[in-house]
C-alpha positions as a Markdown table, in Angstrom:
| # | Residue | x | y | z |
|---|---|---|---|---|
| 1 | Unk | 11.1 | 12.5 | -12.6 |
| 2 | Unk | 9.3 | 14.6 | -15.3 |
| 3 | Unk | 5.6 | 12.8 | -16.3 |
| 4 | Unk | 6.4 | 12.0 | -19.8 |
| 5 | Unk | 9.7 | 9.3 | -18.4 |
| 6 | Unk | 7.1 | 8.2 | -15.6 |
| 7 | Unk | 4.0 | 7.1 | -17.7 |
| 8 | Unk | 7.0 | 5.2 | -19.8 |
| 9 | Unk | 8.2 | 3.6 | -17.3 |
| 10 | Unk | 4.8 | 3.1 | -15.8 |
| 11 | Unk | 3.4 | 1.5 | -19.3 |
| 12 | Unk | 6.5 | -1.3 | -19.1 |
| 13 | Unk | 5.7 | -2.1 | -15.5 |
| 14 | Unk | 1.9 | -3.1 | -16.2 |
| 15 | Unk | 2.5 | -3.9 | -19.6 |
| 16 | Unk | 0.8 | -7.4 | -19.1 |
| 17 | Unk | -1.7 | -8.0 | -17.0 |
| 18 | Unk | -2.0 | -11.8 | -16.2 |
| 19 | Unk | -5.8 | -11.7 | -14.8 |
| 20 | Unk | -6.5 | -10.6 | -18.5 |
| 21 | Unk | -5.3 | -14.3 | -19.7 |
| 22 | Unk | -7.5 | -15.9 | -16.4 |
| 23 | Unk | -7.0 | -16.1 | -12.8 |
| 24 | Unk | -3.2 | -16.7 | -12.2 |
| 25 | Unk | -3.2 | -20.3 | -10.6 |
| 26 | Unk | -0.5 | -21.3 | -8.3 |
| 27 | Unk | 0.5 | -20.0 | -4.9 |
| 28 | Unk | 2.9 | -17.4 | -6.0 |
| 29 | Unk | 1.1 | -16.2 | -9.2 |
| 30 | Unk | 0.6 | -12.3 | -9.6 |
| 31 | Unk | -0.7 | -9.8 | -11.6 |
| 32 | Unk | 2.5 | -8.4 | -13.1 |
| 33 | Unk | 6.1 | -9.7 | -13.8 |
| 34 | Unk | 8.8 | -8.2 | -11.3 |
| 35 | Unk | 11.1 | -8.1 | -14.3 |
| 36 | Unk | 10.0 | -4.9 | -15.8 |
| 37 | Unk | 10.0 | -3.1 | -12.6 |
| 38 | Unk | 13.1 | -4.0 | -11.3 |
| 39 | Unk | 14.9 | -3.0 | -14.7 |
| 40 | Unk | 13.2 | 0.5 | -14.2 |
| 41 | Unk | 13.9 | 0.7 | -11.0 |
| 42 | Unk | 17.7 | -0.3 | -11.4 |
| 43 | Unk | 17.2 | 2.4 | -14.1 |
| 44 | Unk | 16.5 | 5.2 | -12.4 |
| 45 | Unk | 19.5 | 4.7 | -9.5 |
| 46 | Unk | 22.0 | 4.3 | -12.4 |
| 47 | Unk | 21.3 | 7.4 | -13.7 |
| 48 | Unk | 21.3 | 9.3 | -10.7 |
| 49 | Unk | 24.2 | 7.6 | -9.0 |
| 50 | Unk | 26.1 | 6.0 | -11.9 |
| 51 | Unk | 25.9 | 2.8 | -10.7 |
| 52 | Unk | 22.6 | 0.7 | -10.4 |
| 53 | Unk | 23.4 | -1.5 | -7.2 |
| 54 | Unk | 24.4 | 1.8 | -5.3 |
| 55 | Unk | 23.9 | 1.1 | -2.0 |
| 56 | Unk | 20.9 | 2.2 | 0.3 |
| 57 | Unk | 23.1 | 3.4 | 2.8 |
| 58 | Unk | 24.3 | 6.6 | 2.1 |
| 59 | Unk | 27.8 | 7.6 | 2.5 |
| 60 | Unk | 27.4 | 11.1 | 2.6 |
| 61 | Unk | 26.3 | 11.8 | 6.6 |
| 62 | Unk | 24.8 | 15.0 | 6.0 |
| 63 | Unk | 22.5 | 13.7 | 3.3 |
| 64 | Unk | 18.5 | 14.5 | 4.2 |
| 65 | Unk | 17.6 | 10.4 | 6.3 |
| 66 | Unk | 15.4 | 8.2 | 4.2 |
| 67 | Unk | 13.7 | 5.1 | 4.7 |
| 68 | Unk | 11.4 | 2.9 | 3.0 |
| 69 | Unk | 8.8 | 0.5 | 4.9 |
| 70 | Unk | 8.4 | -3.0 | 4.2 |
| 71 | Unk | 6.6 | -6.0 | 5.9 |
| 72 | Unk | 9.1 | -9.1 | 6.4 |
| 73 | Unk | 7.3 | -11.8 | 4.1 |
| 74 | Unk | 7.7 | -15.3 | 6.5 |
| 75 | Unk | 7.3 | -12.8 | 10.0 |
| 76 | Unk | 4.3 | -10.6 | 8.6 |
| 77 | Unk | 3.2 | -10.7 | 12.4 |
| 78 | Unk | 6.3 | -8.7 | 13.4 |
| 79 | Unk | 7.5 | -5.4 | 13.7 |
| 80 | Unk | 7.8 | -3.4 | 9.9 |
| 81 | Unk | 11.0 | -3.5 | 8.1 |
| 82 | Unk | 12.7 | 0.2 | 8.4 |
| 83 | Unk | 14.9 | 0.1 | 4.9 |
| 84 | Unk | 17.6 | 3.2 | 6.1 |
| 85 | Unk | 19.9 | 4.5 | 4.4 |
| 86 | Unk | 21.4 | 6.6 | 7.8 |
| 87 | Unk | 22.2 | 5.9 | 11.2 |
| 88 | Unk | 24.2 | 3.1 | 13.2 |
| 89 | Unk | 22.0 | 0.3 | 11.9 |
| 90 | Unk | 21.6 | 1.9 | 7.8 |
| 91 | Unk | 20.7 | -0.9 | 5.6 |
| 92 | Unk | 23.7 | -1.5 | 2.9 |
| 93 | Unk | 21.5 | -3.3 | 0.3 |
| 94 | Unk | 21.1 | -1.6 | -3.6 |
| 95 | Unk | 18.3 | 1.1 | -3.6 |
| 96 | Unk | 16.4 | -0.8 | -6.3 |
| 97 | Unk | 15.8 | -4.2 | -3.6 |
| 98 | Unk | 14.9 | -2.0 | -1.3 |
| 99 | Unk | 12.5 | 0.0 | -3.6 |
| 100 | Unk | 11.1 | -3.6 | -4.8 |
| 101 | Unk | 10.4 | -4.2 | -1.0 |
| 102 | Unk | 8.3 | -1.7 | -0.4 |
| 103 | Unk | 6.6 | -1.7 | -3.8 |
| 104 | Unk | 5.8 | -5.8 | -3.3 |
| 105 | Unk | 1.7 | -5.2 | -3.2 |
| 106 | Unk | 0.3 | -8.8 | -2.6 |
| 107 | Unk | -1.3 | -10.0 | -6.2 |
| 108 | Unk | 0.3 | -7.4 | -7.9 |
| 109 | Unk | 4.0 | -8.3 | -7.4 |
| 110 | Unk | 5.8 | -11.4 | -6.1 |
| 111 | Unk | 7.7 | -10.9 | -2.9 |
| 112 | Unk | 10.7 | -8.9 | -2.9 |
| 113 | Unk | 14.1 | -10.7 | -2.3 |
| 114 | Unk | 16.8 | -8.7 | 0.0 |
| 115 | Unk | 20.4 | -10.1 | -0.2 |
| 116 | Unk | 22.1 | -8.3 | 2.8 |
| 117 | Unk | 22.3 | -8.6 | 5.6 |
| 118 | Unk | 23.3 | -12.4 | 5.3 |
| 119 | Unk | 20.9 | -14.9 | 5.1 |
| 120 | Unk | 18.8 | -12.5 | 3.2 |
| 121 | Unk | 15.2 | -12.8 | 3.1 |
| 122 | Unk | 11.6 | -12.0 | 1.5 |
| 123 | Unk | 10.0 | -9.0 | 2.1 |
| 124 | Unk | 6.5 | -7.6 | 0.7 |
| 125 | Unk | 4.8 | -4.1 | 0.8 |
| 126 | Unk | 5.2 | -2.0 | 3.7 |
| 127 | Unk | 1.6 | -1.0 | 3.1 |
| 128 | Unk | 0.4 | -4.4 | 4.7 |
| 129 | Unk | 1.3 | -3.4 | 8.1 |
| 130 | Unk | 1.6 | 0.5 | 7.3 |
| 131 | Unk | -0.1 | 1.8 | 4.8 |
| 132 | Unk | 0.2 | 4.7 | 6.7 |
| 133 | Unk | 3.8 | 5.3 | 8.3 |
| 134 | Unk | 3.4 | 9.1 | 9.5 |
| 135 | Unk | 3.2 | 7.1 | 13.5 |
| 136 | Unk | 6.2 | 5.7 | 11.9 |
| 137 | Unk | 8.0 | 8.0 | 11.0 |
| 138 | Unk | 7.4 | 10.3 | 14.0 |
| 139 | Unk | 8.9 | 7.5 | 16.0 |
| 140 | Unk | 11.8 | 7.3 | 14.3 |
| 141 | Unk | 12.8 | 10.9 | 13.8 |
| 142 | Unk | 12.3 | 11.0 | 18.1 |
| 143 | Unk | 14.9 | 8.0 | 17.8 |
| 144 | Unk | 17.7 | 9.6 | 15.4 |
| 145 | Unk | 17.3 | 13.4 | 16.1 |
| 146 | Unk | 17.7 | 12.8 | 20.4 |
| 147 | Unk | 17.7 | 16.6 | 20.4 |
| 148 | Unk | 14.3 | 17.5 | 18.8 |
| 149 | Unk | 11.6 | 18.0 | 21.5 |
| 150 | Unk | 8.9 | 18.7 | 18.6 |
| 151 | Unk | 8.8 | 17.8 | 15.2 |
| 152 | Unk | 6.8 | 18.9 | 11.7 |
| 153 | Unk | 5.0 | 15.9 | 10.4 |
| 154 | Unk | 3.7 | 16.4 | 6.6 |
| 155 | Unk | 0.9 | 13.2 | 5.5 |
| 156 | Unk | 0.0 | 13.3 | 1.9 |
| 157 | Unk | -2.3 | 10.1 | 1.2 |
| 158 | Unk | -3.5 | 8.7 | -1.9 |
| 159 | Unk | -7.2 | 9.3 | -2.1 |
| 160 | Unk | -10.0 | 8.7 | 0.9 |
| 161 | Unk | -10.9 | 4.7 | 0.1 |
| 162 | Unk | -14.7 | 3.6 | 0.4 |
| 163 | Unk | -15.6 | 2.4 | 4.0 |
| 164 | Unk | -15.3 | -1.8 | 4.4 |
| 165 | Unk | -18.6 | -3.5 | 4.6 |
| 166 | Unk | -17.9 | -5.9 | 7.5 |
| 167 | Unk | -21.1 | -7.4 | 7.2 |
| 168 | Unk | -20.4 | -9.3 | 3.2 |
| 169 | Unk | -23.1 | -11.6 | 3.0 |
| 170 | Unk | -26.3 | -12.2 | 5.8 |
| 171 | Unk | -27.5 | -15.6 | 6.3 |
| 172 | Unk | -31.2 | -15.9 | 6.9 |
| 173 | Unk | -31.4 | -16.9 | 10.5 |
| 174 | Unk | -33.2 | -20.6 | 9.2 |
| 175 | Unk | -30.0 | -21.1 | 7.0 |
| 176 | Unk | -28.1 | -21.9 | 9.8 |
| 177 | Unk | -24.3 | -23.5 | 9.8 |
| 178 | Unk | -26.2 | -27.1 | 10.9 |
| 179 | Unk | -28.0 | -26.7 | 7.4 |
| 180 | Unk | -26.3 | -27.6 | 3.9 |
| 181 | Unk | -27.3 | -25.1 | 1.3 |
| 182 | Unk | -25.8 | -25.7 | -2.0 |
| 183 | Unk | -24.8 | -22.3 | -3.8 |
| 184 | Unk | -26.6 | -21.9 | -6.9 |
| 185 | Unk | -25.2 | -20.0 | -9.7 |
| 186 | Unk | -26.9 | -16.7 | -9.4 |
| 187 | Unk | -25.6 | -16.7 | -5.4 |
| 188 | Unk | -22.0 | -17.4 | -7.2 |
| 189 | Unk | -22.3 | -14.4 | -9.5 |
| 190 | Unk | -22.8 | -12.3 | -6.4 |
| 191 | Unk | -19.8 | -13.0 | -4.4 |
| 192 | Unk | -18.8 | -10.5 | -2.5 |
| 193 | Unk | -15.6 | -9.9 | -4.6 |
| 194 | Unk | -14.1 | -6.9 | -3.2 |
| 195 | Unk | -12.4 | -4.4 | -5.4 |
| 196 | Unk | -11.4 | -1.4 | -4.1 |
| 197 | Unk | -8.2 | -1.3 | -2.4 |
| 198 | Unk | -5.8 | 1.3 | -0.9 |
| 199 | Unk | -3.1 | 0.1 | -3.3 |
| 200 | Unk | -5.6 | -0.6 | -6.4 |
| 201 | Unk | -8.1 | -2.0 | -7.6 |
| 202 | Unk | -8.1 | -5.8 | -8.5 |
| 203 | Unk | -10.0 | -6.0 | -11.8 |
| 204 | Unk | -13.9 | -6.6 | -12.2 |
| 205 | Unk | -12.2 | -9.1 | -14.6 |
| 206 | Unk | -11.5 | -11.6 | -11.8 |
| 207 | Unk | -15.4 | -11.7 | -10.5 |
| 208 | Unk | -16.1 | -12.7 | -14.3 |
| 209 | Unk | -13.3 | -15.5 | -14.5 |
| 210 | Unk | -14.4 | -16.8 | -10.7 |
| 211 | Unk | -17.9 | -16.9 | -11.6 |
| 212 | Unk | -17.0 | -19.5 | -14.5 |
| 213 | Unk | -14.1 | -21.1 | -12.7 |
| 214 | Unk | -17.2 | -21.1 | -9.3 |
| 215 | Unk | -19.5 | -23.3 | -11.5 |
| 216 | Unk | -17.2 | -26.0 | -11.9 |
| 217 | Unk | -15.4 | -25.4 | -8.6 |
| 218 | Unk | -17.9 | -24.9 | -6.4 |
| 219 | Unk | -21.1 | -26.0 | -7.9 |
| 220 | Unk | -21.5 | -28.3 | -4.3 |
| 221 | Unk | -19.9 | -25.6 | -1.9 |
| 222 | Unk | -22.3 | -25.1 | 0.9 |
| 223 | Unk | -23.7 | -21.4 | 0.6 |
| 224 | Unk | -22.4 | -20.6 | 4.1 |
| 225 | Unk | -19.3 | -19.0 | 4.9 |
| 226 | Unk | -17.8 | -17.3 | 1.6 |
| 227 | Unk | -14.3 | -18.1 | 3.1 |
| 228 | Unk | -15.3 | -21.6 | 3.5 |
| 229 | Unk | -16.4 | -21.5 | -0.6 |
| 230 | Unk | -13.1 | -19.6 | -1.7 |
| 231 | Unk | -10.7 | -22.4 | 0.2 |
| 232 | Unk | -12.6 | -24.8 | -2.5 |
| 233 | Unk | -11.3 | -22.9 | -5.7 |
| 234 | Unk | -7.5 | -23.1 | -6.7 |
| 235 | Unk | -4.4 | -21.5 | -5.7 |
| 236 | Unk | -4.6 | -18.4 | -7.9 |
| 237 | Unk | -8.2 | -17.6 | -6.5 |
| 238 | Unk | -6.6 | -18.2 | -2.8 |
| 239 | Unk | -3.9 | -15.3 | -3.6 |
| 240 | Unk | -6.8 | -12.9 | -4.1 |
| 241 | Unk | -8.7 | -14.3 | -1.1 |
| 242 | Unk | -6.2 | -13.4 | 1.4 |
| 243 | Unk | -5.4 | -10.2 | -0.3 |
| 244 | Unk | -9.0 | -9.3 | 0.2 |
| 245 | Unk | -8.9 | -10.2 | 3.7 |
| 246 | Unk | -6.0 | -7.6 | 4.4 |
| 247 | Unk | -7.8 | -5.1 | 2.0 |
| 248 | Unk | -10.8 | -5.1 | 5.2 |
| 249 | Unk | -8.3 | -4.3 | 7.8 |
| 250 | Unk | -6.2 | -1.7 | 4.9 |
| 251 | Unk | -9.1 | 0.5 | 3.8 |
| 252 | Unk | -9.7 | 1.9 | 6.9 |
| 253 | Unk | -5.9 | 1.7 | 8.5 |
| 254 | Unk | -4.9 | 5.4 | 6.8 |
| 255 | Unk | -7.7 | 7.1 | 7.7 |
| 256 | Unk | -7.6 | 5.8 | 11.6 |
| 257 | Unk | -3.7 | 6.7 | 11.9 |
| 258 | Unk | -4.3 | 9.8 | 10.6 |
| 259 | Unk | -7.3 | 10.4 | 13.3 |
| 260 | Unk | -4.6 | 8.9 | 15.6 |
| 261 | Unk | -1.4 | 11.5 | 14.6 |
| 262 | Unk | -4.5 | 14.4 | 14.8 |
| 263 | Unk | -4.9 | 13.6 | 18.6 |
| 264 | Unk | -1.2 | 13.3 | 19.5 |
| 265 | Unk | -0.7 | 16.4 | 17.5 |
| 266 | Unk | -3.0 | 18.4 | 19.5 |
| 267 | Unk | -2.9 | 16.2 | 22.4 |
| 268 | Unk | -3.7 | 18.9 | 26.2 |
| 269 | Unk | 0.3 | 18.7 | 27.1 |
| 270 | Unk | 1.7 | 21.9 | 25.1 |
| 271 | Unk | 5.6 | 19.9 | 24.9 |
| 272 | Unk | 3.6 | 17.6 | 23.4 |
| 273 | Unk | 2.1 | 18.7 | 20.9 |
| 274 | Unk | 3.4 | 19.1 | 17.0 |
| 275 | Unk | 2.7 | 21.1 | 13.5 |
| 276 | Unk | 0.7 | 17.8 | 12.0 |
| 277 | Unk | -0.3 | 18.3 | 8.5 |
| 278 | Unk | -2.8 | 15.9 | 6.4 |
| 279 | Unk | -3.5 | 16.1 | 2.5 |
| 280 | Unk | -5.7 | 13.7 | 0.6 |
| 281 | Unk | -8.3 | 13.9 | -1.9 |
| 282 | Unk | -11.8 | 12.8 | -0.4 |
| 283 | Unk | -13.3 | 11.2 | -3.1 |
| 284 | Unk | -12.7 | 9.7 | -6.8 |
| 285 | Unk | -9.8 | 8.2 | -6.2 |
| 286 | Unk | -10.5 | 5.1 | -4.7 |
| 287 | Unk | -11.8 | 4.2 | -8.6 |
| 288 | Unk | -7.6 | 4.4 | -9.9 |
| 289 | Unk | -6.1 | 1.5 | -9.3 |
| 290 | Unk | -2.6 | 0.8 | -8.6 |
| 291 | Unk | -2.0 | -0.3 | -11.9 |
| 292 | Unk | -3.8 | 2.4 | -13.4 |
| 293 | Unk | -1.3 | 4.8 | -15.2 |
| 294 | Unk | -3.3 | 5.7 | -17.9 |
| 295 | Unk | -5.7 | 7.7 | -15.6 |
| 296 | Unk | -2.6 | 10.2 | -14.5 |
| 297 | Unk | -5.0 | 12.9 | -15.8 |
| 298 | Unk | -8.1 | 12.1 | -13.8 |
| 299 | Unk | -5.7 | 11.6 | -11.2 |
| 300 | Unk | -4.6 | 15.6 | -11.6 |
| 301 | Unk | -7.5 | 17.0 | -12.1 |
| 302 | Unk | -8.7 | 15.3 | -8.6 |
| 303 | Unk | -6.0 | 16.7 | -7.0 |
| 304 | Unk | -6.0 | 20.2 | -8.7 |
| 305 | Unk | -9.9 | 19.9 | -7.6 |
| 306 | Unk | -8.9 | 19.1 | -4.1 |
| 307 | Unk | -5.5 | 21.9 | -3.2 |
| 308 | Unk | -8.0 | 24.8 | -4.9 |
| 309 | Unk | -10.4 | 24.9 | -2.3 |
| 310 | Unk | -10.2 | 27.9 | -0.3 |
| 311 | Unk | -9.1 | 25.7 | 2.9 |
| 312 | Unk | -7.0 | 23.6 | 1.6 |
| 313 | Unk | -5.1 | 26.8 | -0.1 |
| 314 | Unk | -5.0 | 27.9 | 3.4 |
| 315 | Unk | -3.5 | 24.8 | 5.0 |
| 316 | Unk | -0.7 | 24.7 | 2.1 |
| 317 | Unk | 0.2 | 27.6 | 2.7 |
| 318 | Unk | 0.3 | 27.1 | 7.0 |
| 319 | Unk | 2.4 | 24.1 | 5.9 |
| 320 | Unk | 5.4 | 25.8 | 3.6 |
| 321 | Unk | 5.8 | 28.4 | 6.0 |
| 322 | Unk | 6.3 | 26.5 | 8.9 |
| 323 | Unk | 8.7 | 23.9 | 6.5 |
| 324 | Unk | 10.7 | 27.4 | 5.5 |
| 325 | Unk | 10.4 | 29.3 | 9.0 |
| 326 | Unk | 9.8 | 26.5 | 11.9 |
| 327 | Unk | 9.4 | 27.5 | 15.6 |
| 328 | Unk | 12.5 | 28.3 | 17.5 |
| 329 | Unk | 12.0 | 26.0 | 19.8 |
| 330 | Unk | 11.6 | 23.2 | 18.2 |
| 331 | Unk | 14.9 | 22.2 | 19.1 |
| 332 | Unk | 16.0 | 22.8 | 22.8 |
């Protein structure tokens, strides 16, 4: 898809951005409408397939395997939601669910409703449970090519995030739990709100709208346990809490599968071992958010900033040949 069509589609998607008018109350309030997406996304698969409920499985067996990674939305706990459109098991719902599946970012988007198979069911970003599916996806080409002894594994992320401070807020040792310390309004303007995200960035806007929303809400919270102080304030609030929860555990989940895939890859058994490939800028982009279309030129120049560095060059160019020429033996 050329630029110009995506940054149109892009501006229809975030057109309105509900934290602008206040925090969205309600459990199931987001950021953006689902409307706007969906209608893009049926869009797009009408005009490449002619019909915009095509289905996900592909009917054309010697088509290059896709899938698409989702997290079931009432079985989060549970193994990650392979949307496939090959194999035995290929999923035989339209593209666009699928795509809305795996786009479902908690805050951003409501959850994603599947119709087949029968019941059907909910289903939210894939990123929740993999925001980085290169272990999953070596698992599952192992599983359809039974052949393959080795495979190529290609990981492009999207920008190193900051590091998680764990820590959030210290309570001085005489401020114990036994002790009721009412929150005063500066302490409530300095909420740990966090907002930095692998999957955006939730506006400062929301720090503003909590801080006046705190004074009324929260004006008697004991200045304890900022969990304890964000179950007081209404639903909409509680959306962004446990987003932020998952955004602790998220902003450093990339970075430790790719450590993980780097071992395997070069692991002390030689039939073992794999080609294992890793782009992603270090720094700047963990300002972009999600939502953030309108920085697509920062967002180039980053990466232009990044591949022109004399190693990276290097590594590029390590990685097309072995796509183009791989290793004879890779299959035995």
């Amino acid at each position: 898809m050329c630029i110009e069509k995506y940054m149109e589609l892009s501006k229809d998607v975030f057109s309105l951005d509900n934290v602008k008018l206040g925090i969205p109350v309600g459990e199931n309030r987001c950021r953006f409408d689902e409307k706007p997406l969906e209608t893009a996304l049926k869009d797009i698969v009408d005009k490449t397939t002619g019909d915009e409920n095509a289905s996900m499985a592909d009917p054309h067996e010697k088509s290059c395997p896709v899938f698409v990674v989702a997290t079931e939305g009432q079985d989060a706990s549970g193994p990650p939601k392979l949307f496939r459109s090959y194999g035995f098991d290929k999923d035989r719902c339209p593209i666009w669910q699928a795509a809305r599946a795996t786009s479902a970012a908690p805050s951003y988007f409501p959850p994603a409703w599947v119709e087949v198979p029968l019941p059907g069911g909910w289903y939210i970003d894939g990123g929740l449970k993999r925001n980085n599916p290169s272990e999953v996806a070596l698992t599952e080409a192992r599983r359809y090519w039974k052949s393959v002894k080795r495979v190529l594994i290609v990981s492009i992320g999207t920008g190193v995030q900051k590091t998680a401070d764990f820590i959030e807020i210290q309570v001085p040792p005489e401020k114990s739990a036994s002790k009721q310390v009412n929150a005063t309004e500066s302490e409530i303007a300095n909420l740990p709100i966090p907002t930095k995200d692998p999957m955006g960035t939730i506006k400062r806007g929301i720090k503003r709208d909590l801080m006046g929303l705190a004074k009324t809400a929260v004006s008697t919270v004991p200045f304890i346990d900022v969990a304890v102080q964000y179950s007081r304030i209404p639903g909409g609030v509680m959306t962004v809490k446990r987003f932020a929860a998952e955004v602790v555990k998220l902003s450093t989940e990339s970075e430790d599968t790719h450590r993980n895939m780097w071992q395997r890859a070069n692991s002390d058994g030689d039939l073992q071992q794999f080609p294992y490939y890793r782009f992603n800028v270090p720094s700047g982009m963990e300002e972009i958010g999600l939502e953030e279309w309108k920085n697509m030129v920062k967002i180039g120049a980053l990466t232009r900033g990044y591949i022109n560095t004399s190693s990276v060059e290097k590594e590029i160019a390590e990685c097309a040949s072995s796509l183009f020429k791989p290793s004879s033996y890779e299959s035995i």
